[in-house]
Structures are given as structure tokens and as C-alpha cells.
N, CA, C and O of each residue as an XYZ file, in Angstrom:
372
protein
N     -56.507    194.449     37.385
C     -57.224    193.510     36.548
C     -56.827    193.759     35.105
O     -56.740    194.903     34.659
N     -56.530    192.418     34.208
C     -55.970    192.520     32.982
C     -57.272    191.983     31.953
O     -57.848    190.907     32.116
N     -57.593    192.974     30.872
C     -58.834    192.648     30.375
C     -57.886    192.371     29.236
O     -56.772    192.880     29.112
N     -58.638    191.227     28.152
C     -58.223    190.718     26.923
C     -57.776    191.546     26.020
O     -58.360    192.572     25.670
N     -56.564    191.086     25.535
C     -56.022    192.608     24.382
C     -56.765    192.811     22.936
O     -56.866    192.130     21.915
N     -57.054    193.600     23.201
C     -58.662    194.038     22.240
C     -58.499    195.158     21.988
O     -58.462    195.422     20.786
N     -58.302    196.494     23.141
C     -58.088    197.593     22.910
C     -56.828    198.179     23.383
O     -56.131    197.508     24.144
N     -56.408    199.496     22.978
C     -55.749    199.695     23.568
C     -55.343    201.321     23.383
O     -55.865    201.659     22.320
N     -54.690    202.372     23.922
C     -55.176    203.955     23.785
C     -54.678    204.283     22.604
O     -53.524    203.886     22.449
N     -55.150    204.885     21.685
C     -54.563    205.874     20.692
C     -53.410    206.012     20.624
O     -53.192    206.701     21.620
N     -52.162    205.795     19.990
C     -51.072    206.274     19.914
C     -50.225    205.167     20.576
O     -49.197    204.761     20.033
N     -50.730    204.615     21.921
C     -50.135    203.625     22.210
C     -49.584    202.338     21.551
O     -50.021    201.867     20.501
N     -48.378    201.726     22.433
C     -48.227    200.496     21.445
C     -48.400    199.328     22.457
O     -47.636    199.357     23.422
N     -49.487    198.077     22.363
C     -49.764    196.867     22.565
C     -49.225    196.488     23.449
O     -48.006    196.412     23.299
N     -49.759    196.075     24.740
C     -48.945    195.557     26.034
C     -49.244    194.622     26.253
O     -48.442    194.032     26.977
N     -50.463    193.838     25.864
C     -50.549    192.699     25.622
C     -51.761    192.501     27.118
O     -52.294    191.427     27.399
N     -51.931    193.548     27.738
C     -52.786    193.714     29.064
C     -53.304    195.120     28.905
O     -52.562    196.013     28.496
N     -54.816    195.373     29.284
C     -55.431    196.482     28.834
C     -56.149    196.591     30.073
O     -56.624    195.700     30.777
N     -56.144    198.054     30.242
C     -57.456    198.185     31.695
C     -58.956    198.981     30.742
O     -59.603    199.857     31.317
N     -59.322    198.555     29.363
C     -60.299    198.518     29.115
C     -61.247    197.728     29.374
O     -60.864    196.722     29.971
N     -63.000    197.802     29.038
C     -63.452    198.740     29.510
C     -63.156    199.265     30.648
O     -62.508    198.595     31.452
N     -63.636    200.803     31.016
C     -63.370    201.222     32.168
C     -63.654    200.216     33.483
O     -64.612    199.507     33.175
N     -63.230    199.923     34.689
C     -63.260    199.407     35.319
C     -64.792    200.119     36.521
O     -65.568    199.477     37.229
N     -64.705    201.415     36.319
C     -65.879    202.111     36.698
C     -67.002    201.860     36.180
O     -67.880    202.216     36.965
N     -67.547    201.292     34.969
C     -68.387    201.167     34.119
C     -68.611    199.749     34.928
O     -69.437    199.602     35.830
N     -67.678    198.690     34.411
C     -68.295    197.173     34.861
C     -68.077    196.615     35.912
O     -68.022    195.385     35.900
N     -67.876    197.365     37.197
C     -67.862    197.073     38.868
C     -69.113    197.713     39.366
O     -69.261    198.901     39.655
N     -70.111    196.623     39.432
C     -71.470    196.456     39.931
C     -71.446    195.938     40.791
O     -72.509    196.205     41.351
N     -70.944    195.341     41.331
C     -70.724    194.420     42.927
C     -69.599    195.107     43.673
O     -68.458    195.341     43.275
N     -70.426    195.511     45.388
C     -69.270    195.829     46.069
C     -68.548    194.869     46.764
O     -68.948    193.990     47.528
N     -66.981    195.275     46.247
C     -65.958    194.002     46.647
C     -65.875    193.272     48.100
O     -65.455    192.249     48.640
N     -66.352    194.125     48.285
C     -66.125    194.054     50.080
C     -67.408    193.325     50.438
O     -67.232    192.210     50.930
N     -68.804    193.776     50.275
C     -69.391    193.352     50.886
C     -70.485    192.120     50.062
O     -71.316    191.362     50.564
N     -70.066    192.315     48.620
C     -70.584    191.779     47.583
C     -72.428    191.520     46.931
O     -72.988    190.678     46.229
N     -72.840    192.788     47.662
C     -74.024    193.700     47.411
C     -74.185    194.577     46.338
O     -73.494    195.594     46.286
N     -75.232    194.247     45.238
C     -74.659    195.377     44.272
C     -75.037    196.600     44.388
O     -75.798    197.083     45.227
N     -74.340    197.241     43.290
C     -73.898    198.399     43.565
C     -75.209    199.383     42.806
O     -74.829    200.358     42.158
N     -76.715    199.117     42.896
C     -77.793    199.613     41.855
C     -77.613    200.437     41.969
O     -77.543    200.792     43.145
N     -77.273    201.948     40.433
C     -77.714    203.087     40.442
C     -78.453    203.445     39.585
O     -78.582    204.613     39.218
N     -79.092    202.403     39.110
C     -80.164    203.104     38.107
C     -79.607    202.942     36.888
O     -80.304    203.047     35.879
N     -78.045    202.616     36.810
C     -77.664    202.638     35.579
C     -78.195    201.507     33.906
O     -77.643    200.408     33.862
N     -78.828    201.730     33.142
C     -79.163    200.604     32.557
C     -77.880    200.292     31.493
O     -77.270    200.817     30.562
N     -77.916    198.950     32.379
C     -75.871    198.747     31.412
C     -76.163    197.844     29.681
O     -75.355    197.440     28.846
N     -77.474    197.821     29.721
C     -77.952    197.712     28.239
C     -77.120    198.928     27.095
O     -76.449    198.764     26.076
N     -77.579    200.212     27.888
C     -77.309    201.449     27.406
C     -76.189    202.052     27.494
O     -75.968    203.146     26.975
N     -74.855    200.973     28.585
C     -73.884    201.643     28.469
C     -72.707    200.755     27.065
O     -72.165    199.659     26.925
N     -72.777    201.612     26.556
C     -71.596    201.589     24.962
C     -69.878    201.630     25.416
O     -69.476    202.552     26.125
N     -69.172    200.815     25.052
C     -68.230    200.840     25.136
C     -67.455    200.097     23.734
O     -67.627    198.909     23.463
N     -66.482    201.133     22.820
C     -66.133    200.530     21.195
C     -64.995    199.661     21.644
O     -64.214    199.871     22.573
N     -65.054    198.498     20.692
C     -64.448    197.089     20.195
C     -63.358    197.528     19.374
O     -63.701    197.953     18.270
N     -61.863    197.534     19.689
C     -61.407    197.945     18.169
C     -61.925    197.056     16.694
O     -61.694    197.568     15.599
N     -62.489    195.979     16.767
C     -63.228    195.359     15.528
C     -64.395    195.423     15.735
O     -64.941    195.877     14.730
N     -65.237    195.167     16.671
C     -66.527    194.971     16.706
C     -66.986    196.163     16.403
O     -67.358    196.033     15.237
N     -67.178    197.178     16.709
C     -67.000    198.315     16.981
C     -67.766    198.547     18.389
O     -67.508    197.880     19.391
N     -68.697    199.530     18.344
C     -69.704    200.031     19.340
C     -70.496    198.463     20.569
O     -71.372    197.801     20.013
N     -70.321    198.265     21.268
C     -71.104    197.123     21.993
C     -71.305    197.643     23.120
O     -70.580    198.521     23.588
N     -72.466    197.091     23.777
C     -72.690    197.618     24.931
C     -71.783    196.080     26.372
O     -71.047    195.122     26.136
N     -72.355    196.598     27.663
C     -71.781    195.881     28.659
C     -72.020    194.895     28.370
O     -71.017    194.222     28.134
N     -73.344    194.180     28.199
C     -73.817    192.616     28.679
C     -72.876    191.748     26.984
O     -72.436    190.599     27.013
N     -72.778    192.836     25.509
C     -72.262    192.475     24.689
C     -70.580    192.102     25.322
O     -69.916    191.076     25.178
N     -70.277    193.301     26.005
C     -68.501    193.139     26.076
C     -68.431    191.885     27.402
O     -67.281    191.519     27.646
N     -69.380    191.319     28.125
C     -69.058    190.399     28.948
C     -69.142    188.847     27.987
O     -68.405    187.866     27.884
N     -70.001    189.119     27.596
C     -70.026    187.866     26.688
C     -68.956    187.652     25.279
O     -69.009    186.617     24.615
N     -68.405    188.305     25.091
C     -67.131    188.491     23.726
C     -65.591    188.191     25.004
O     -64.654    187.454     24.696
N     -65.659    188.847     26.200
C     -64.447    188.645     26.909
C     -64.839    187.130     27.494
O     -63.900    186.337     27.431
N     -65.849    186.703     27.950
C     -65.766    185.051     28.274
C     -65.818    184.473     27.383
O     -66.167    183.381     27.832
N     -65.702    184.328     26.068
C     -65.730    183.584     24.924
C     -64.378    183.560     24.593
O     -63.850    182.548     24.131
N     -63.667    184.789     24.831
C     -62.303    184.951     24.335
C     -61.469    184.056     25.575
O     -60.487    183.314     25.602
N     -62.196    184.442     26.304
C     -61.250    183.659     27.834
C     -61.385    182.180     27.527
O     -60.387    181.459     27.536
N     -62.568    181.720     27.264
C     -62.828    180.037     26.879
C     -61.420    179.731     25.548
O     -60.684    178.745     25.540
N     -61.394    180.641     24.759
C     -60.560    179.911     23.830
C     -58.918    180.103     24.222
O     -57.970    179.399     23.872
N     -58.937    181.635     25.304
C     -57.656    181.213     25.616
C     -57.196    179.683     26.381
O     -56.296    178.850     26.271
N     -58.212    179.869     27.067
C     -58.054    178.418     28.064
C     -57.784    177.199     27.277
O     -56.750    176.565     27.485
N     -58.683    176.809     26.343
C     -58.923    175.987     25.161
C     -57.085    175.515     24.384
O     -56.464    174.481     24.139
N     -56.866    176.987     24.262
C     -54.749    176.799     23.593
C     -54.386    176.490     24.467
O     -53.855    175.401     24.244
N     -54.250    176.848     25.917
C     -53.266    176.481     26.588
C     -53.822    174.852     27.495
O     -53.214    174.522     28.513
N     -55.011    173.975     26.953
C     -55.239    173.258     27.603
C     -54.341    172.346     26.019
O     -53.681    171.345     26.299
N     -54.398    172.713     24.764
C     -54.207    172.106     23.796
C     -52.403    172.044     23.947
O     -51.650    171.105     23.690
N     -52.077    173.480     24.480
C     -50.547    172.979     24.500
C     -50.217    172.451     25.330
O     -49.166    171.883     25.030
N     -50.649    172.159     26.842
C     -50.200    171.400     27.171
C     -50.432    169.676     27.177
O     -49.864    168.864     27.907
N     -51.474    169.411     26.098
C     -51.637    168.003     25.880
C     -50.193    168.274     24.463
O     -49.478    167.276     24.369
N     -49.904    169.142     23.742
C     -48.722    168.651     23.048
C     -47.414    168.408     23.878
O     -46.514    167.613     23.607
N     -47.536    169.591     25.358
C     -46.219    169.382     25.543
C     -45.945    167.646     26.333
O     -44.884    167.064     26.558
N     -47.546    167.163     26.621
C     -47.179    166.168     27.155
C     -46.880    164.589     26.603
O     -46.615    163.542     27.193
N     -47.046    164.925     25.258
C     -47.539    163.624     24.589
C     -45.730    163.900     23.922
O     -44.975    162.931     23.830
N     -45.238    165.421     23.491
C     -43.655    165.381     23.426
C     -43.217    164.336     24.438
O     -42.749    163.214     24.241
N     -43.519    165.063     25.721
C     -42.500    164.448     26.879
C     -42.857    163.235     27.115
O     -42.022    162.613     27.772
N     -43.887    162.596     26.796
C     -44.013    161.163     26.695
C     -43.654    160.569     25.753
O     -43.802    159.381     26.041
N     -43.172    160.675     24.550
C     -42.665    160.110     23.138
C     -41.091    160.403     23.656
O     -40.309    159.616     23.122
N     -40.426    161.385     24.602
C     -38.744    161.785     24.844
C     -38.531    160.429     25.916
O     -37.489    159.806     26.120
N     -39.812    160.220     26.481
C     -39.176    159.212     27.874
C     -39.307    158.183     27.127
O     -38.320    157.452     27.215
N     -40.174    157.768     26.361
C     -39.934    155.771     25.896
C     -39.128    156.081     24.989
O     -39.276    155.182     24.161
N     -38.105    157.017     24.482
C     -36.899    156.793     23.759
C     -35.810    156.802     24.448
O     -34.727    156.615     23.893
């Protein structure tokens, strides 16, 4: 799973795909049987840092990664109305 490039390790350089947050932290549902996974954990309280935001907790980092996902979607719904209105202005010439 490729989480939004946001973070990425110390020292490292930008891959453009991050396995931040931990994947242990925000897998609450078991895959298999799709029952969650309650341990008591209150994911209010679990913190995980933003390289800008800084400090946010889970329910913060789900809602900043579907917002980011909406606007990726958003460019690539925008480029492809440019690439199509190109390729429609190339065919009536």
C-alpha cells in the first residue's frame, strides 16, 4: 500500500510512495474476515507527525490523506478533460 508523499525517513530521498503511517497503527479491520480488530486502542490518542502539519493523530491523518486523494483525483480528472478537448481541436483540423 502506497500512502500520499507527505513523509518520508530521515536521510532518505523522495520516492514519490511512502509506507507511512505505520501500517500497524491504521489496520483495524481484519482483511480476511473484515471484523475489527478492537484492542482497546484509542486511535484519538494515537500521534503520528506530518512533515508540515506536524503532530496529528489517526482520525486527523485519515481525513488530510482523503482530501489529498480527492484533489489528486480532481488533476487527473482535469487533465484528462485537457487532453481531450486537445484531441478534439487535432481531429476537426
Amino acid at each position: 500500500m502506497a500512502w500520499c508523499e507527505c513523509l518520508f525517513p530521515v536521510g532518505a530521498e523522495p520516492s514519490g510512495y511512502h509506507i507511512y503511517p505505520d501500517l500497524g497503527i491504521v489496520e483495524i479491520v481484519d482483511p480476511e474476515t473484515g471484523a475489527l480488530k478492537g484492542d482497546g486502542l484509542a486511535l484519538g490518542e494515537v500521534i503520528q507527525p506530518h512533515l508540515v502539519l506536524g503532530p496529528i493523530n489517526i482520525y486527523q491523518w485519515l481525513l488530510f490523506v482523503g482530501s489529498h486523494e480527492a484533489r489528486h483525483t480532481a488533476q487527473v480528472r482535469e487533465i484528462a478533460a485537457q487532453l481531450n478537448a486537445t484531441n478534439a481541436a487535432a481531429s476537426a483540423n
